[in-house]
GUFIKE-487343 format. One record per atom (N, C-alpha, C): y, x, z; residue in one letter. Coordinates in steps of 0.2 Angstrom, whole numbers, plus 2048, in hexadecimal, padded with zeros to 3 digits. Layout:
<nodes>
YXZA
...
</nodes>
This chain:
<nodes>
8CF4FF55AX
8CB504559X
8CD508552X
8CE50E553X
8CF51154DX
8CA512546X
8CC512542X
8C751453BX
8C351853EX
8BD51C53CX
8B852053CX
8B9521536X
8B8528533X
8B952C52EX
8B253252FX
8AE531527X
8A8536528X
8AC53D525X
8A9541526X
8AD54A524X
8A654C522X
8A655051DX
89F55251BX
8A1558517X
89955E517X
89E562511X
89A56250AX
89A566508X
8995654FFX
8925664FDX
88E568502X
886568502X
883562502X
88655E505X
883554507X
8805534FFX
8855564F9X
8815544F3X
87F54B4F0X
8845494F2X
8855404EFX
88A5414E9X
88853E4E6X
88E53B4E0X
8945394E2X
89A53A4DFX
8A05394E2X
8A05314E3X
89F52E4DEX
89E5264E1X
89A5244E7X
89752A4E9X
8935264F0X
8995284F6X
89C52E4F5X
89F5314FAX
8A752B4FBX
8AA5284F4X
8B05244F5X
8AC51E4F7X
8A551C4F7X
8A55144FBX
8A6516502X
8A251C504X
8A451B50BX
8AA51D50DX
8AB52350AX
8B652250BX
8B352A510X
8AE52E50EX
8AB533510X
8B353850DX
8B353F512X
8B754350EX
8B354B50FX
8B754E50CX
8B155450AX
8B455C50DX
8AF56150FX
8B2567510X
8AD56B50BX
8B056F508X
8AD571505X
8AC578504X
8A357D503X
8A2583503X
8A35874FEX
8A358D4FEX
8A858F4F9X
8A05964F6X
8A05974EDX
89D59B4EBX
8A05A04E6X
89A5A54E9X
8A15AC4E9X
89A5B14E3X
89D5B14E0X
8995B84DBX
89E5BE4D9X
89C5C24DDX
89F5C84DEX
8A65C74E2X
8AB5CA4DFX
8B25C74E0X
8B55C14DDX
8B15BC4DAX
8B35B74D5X
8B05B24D9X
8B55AD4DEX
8B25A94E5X
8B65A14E0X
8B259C4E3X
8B15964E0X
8B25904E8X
8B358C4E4X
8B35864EAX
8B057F4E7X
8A85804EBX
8A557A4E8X
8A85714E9X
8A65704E1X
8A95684E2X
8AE56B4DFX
8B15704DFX
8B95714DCX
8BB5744D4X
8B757A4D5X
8B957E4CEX
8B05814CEX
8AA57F4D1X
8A55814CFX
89F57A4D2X
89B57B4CDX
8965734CCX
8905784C9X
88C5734CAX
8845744C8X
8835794C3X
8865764BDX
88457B4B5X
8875804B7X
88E57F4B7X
8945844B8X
88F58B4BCX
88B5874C2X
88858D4C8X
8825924C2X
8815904BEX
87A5924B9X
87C5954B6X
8835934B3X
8885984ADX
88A59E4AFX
88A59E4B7X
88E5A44BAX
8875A84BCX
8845A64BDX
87E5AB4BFX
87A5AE4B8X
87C5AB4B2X
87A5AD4AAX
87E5B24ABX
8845B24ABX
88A5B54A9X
88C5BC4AEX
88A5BB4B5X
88D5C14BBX
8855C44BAX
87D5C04B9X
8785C54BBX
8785C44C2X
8795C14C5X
8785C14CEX
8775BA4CEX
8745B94D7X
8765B54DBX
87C5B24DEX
87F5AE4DEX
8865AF4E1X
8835AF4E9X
8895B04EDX
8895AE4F5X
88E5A94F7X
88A5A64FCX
88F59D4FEX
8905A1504X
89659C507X
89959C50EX
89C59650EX
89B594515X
89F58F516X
8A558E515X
8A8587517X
8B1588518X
8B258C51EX
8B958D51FX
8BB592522X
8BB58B528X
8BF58E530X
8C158B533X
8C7587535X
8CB58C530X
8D058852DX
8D3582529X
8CD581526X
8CA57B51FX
8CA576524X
8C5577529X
8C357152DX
8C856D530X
8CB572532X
8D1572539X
8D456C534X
8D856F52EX
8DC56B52AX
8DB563528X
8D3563526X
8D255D525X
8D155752CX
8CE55E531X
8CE555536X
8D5553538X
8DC559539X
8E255953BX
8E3551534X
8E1551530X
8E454D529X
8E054852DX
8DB54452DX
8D953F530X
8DA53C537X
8DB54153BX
8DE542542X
8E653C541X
8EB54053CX
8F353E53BX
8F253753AX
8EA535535X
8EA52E533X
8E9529539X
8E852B540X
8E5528543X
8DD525543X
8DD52953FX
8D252A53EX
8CD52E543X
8C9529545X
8C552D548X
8BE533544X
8BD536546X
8B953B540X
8B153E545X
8AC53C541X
8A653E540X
8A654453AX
8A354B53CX
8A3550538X
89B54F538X
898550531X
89155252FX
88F55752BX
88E55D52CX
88E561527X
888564529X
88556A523X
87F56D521X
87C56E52AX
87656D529X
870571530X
875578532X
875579538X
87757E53CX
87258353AX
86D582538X
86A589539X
86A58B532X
86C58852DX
87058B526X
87658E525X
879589528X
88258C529X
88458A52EX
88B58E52FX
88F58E535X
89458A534X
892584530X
89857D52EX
89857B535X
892578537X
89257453EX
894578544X
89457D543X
89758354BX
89E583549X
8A0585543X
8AB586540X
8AC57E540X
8AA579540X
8AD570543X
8AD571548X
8AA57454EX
8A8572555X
8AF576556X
8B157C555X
8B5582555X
8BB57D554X
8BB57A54DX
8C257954DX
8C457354EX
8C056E552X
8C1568555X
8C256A55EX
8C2570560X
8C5571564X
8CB576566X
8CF57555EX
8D657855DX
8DA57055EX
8D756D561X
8DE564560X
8DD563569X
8E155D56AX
8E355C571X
8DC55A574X
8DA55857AX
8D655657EX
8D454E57CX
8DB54B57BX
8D9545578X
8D754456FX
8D854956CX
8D9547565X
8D054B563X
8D055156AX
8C755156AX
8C154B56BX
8C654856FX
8C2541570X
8C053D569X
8C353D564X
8C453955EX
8BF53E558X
8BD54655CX
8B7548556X
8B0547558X
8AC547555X
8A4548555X
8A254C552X
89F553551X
89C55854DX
89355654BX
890554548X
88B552548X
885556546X
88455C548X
87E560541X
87855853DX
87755A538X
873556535X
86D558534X
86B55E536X
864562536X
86356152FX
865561529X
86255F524X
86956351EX
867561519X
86C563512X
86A56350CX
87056250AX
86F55D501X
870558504X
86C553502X
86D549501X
869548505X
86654C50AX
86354A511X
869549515X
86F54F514X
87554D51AX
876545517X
87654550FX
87B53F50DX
87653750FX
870539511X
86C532514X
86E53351CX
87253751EX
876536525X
87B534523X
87F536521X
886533520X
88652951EX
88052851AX
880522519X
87D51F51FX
879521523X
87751D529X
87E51D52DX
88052152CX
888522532X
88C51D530X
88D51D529X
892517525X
88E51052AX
889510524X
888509528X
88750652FX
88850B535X
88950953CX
89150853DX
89550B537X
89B50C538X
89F504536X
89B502533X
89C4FA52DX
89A4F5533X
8974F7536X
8944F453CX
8984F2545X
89C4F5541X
8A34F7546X
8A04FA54EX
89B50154DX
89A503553X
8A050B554X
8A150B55AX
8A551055EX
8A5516557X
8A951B55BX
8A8523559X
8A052655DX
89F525563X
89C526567X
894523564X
89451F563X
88E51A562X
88D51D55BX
89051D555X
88D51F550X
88E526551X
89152A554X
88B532558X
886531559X
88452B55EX
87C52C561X
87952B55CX
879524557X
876524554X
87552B54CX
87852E54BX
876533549X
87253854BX
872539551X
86F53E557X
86753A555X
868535555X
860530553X
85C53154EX
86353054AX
85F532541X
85E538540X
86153F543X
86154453EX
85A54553CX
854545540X
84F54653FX
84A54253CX
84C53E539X
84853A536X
84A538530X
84D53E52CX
84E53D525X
849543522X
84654051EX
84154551BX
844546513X
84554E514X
84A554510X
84455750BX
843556506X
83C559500X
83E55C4FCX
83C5624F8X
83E5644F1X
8385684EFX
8365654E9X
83356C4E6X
8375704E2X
8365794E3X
83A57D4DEX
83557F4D8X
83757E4D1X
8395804CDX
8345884CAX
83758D4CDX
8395924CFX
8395964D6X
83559A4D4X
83859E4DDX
83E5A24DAX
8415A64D6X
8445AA4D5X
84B5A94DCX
84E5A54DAX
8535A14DFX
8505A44E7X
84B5A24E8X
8485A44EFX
8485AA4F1X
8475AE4EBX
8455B64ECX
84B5BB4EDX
84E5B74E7X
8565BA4E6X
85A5B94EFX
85A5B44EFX
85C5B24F6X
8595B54FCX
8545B84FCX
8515BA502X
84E5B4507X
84C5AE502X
8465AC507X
83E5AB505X
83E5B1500X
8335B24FFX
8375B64FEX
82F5BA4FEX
8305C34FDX
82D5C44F7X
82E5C84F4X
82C5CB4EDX
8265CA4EDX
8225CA4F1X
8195CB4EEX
8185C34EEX
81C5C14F1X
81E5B64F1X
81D5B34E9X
8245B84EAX
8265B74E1X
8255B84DCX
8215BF4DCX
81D5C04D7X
8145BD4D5X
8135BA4DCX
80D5B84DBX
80D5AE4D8X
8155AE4D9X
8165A54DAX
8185A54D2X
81B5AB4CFX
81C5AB4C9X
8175AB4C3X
8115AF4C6X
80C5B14C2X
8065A94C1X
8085A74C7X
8025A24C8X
80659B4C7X
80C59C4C7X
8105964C6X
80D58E4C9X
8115934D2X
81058E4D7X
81958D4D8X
8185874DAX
81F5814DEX
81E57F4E3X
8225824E7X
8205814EFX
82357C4EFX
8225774F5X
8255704F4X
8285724FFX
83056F4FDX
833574504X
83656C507X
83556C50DX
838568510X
83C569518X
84056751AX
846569520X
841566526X
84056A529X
83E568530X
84256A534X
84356653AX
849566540X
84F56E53DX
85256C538X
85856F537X
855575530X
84E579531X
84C57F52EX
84757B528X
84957F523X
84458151EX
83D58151EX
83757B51BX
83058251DX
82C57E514X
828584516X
82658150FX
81E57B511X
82057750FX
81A57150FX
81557150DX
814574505X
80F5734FFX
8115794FAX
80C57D4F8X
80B5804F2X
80A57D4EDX
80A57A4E7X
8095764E1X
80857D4DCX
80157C4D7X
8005814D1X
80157F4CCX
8035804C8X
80557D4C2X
80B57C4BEX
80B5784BBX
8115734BAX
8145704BFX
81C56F4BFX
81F56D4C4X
81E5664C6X
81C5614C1X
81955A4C1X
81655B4CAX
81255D4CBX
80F5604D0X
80F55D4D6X
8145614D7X
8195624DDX
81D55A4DEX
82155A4D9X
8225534D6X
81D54B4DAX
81754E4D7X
8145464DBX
80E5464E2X
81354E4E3X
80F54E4E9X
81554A4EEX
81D54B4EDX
8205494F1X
81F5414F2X
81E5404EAX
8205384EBX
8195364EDX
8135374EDX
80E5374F1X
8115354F9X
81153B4FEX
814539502X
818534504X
820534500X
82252C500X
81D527500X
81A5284FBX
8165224F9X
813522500X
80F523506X
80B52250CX
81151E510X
819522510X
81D51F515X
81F51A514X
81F51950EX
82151050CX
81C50E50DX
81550E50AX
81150950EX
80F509513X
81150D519X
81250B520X
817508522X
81B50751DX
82150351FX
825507522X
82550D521X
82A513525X
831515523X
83251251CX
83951651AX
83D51151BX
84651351CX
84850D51EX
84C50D516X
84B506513X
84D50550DX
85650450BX
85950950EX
85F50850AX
86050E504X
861514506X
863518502X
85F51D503X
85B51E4FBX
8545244FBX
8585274F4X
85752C4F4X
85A52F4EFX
8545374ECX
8575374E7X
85253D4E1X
8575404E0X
8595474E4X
85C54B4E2X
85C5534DEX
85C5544D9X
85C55A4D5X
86255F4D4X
85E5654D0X
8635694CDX
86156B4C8X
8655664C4X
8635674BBX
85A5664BBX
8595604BBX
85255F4BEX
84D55B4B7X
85255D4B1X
84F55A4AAX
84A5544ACX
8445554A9X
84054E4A7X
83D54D4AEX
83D5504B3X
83954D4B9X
83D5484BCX
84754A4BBX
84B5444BDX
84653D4BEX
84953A4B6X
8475354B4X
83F5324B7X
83A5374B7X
8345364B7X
8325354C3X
8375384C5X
8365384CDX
83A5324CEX
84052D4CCX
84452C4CCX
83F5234CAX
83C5234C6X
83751E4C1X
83151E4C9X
82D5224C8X
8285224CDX
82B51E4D4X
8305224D6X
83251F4DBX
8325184DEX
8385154D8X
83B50E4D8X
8335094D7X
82C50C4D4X
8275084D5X
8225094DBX
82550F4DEX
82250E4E5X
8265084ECX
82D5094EAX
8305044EFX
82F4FE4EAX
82F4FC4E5X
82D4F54E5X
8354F14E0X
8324EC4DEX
83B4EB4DAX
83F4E84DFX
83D4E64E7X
8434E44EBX
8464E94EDX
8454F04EDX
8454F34EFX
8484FC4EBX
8464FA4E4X
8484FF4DFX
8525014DEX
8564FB4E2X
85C4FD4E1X
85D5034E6X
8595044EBX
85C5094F0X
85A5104EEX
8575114EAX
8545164E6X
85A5184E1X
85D51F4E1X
8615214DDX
8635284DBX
86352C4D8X
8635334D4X
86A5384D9X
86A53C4DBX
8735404DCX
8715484DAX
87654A4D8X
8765534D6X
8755554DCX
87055A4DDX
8705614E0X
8765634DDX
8795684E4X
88256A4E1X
87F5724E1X
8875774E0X
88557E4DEX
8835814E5X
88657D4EBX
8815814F1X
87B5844F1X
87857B4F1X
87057C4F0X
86E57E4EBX
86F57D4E6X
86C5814DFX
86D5864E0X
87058A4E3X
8715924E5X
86B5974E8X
8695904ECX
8645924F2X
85B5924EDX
85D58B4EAX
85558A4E8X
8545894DFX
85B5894DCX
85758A4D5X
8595844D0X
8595844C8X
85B5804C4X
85157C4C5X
8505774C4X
84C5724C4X
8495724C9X
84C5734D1X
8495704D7X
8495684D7X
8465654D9X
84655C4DBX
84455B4E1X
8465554E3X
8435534E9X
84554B4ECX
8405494EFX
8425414F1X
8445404F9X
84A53F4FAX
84B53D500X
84D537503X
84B53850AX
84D53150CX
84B531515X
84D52C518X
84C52C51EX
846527522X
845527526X
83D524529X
84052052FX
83B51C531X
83D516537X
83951B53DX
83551F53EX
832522540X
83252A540X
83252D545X
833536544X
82C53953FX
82D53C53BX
82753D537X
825544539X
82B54553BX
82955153AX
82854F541X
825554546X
82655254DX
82855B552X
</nodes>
C-alpha cells in the first residue's frame, strides 16, 4: 500500500512543527494589496499582514492558489508514489476545494484513483484538527478510502470559535454593515463567531471587554468536557496577535481538561489569511467533539 500524503493549504493555521510531524505539505493563498501580491507562509505572516495594512491604508484581498499550484503539488506526490488526501479551506469560503477537485482530474483514471479532495467545512486550526484526525487514521494503517470516510465523519464535529477583537476587519470586508460597526464600536461589543456546516454565524454578542467573549468560549468547552464530549487529542488556542488573553485562554483551558489531560492543549498563530478576514486580537478555542453538536 502506498504512503498516504495529507495536502492542505495555508489557512489550516498549525505551527510548522505540527505540519513536519505529520509530513503534511502545503498549498498556499496568496495576499494582494493593490498591485503588491504576497504568498502566505512565504514572504507574508501575521505582523507582516498589520504592517501592510498601516503602510497601503486598505484591506488586502486573498485568493486561492491557482489551479496550477495544485496540479503541481499533487503531480510531486503522485511521482513519489504517494497516495494524496487534499484538505483545504470550507467550500463556501474558497474555491481551494472546487480548483483540487479540478486539478485531480488533469491525471490518468488510475492516478485519480490515488486522490481524495475532502472539503473540511471549517478554517484555521478547525481544518488543522482535521488533518490530525486523518494523520492518526493514517498511523493506524487504514486505506486511502477509509481515511476519506472517516473524514466525511469528522468534518462536522469540530467545533470552530473566535471572538473578534474589532469589527473593523468585518466591515472593511463586507461581512456587517456599517450600522453593525458603528453601533459594535460605540458599545464595544465582540461577537463570538463560530463555523456551522461549512458558513460563518455569529453565536454570541459579548459587551465590553474582550475577556468576555474569552470566557464565554471556554465556558462552553467547559459543558463538553464535562459530558465527556471532546475527543482529547488535539485542542488548540488559536490567535492573531492575541496579547494577554493568549496566555490567559490557554491557562483556563489546561484547568478545564485536567493535568491528564492538559498536554493536548496547545497555542498556534492565526495566519495572514484569516487575520485579513477578522482582525489583530481575534482568539478562539478549537476542538473536535465525540458527538455532532451544531445540528
Amino acid at each position: 500500500m502506498n504512503r498516504i500524503v495529507i495536502v492542505t493549504d495555508s489557512t489550516s493555521d498549525l505551527r510548522d512543527d505540527q505540519y513536519l510531524e505529520m509530513g503534511a505539505d502545503i498549498v498556499s493563498l496568496k495576499v494582494n494589496f493593490g498591485h503588491e501580491a504576497f504568498t502566505d507562509r512565504v514572504d507574508m505572516n501575521t505582523e507582516k499582514l498589520y504592517e501592510c495594512v498601516e503602510k497601503y491604508k486598505m484591506l488586502p484581498k486573498t485568493s486561492a492558489p491557482n489551479v496550477d499550484d495544485i496540479t503541481k503539488m499533487f503531480k510531486k506526490h503522485l511521482d513519489l508514489n504517494e497516495d494524496i488526501i487534499f484538505v483545504p479551506i470550507s467550500s463556501d469560503f474558497s474555491s481551494c476545494f472546487s480548483d483540487g477537485k479540478i486539478a485531480a482530474s488533469y491525471f490518468s483514471e488510475e492516478e485519480q484513483k490515488r486522490i481524495r479532495c475532502l472539503d473540511s467545512r471549517s478554517l484555521s486550526s478547525g481544518i488543522g484538527l482535521v488533518l490530525y484526525y486523518l494523520y492518526r487514521e493514517i498511523q493506524a494503517g487504514k486505506t486511502l478510502e477509509e481515511v476519506y470516510q472517516a473524514g466525511l465523519e469528522v468534518v462536522d464535529k469540530v467545533h470552530a470559535g473566535f471572538v473578534v477583537d474589532t469589527m473593523e476587519y468585518l466591515y472593511k470586508g463586507g461581512r456587517c454593515s456599517g450600522v453593525a460597526y458603528f453601533a459594535g464600536s460605540l458599545l464595544k461589543l465582540h461577537p463570538v463567531i463560530r463555523v456551522e456546516h461549512g458558513k460563518m454565524v455569529v453565536e454570541k454578542i459579548t459587551h465590553g471587554k474582550i475577556v468576555k467573549g474569552v470566557d464565554y468560549q471556554l465556558e462552553e468547552f467547559k459543558k463538553q468536557v464535562d459530558s465527556d464530549n471532546v475527543i482529547m487529542d488535539q485542542i488548540f488556542v488559536t490567535h492573531s496577535l492575541g496579547g494577554d488573553m493568549v496566555p490567559y485562554m490557554l491557562k483556563k483551558a489546561k484547568e478545564i481538561v485536567g493535568k491528564e489531560y492538559e498536554g493536548c492543549v496547545s497555542v498556534t498563530p492565526a495566519g495572514s489569511i484569516v487575520s485579513s478576514h477578522c482582525g489583530k486580537g481575534t482568539i478562539g478555542i478549537l476542538y473536535i467533539t465525540k458527538t455532532k453538536v451544531i445540528k
